[in-house]
C-alpha positions in Angstrom: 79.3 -167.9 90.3 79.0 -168.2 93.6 81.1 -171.0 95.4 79.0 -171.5 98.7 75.8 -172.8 98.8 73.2 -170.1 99.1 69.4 -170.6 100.7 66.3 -169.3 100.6 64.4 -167.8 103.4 62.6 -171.4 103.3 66.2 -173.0 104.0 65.7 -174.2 100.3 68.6 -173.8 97.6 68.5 -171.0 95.7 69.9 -171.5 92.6 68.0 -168.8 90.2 70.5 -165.5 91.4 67.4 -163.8 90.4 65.1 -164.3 92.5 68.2 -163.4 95.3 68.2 -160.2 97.2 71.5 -158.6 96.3 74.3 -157.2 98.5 77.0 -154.8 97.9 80.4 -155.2 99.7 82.7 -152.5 99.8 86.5 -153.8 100.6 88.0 -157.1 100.4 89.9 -157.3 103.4 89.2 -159.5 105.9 86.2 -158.5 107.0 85.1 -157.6 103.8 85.5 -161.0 102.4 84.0 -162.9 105.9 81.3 -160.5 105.1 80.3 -161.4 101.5 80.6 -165.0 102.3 77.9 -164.4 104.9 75.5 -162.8 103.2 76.6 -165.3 100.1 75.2 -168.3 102.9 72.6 -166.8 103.7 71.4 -166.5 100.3 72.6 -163.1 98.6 74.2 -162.4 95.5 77.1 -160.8 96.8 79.2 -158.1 94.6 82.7 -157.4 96.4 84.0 -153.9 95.6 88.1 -153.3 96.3 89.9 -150.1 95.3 93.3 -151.6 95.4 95.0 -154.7 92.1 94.0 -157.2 94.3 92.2 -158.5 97.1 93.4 -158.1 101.0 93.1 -155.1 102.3 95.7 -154.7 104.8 96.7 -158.9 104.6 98.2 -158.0 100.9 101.7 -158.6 99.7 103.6 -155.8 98.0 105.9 -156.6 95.3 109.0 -154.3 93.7 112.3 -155.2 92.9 111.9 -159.0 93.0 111.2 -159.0 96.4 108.0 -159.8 98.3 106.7 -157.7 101.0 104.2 -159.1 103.4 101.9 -156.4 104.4 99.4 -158.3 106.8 99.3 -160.8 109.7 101.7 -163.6 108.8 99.7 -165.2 111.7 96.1 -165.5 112.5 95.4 -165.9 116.3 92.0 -166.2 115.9 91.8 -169.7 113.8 88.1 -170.2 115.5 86.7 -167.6 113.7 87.6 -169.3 110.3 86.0 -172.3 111.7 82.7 -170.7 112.7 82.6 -169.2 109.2 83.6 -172.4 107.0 80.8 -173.4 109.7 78.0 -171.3 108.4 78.9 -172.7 104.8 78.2 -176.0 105.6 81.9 -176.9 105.5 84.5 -178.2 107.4 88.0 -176.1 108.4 90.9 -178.1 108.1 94.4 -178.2 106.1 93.3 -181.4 104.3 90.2 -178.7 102.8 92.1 -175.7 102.1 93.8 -175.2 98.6 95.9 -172.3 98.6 95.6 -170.2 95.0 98.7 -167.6 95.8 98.3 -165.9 92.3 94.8 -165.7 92.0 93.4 -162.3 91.8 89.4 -163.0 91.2 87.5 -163.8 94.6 84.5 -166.0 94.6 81.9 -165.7 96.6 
């Protein structure tokens, strides 16, 4: 399923994945993911491919031993990119719209 709001070439919603050109993604970094949820918005039926357990790419967390590693950014210093991409969605970027899944390994797009 795809969790943004995907549009025709007539700006009309598609909602038979059909009739939707497709798109392959390969990597679920973070460019991989800003990627598929472009082409999701502008109305593709996206397919995300990631070698690794989960998705990340180099923002992943590693665990062994009972401890957590943190593998990527533990800061983002480019927050207006987010924006322009929650943006193109039709949404708006703020804490009060985000809802942090930790454990979740499926990524919808």
């Amino acid at each position: 399923m795809n969790a943004f709001r995907a549009m025709d070439e007539r700006g009309q919603l598609a909602h038979d994945v059909g009739q939707r050109p497709k798109a392959l993604v390969i990597g679920s970094g973070f460019g991989g993911l800003a990627a598929a949820i472009r082409l999701s918005c502008k109305g593709y039926d996206v397919e995300v491919l990631e070698k690794l357990e989960q998705p990340g790419g180099r923002a992943q967390v590693h665990r062994q031993d009972g401890f957590t590693f943190d593998a990527g950014p533990t800061i983002i210093t480019a927050p207006f990119l987010l924006e322009e991409l929650w943006a193109l969605c039709g949404r708006r970027f703020s804490k009060k719209n985000l809802k942090a899944k930790p454990n979740s390994t499926k990524v919808p797009v």
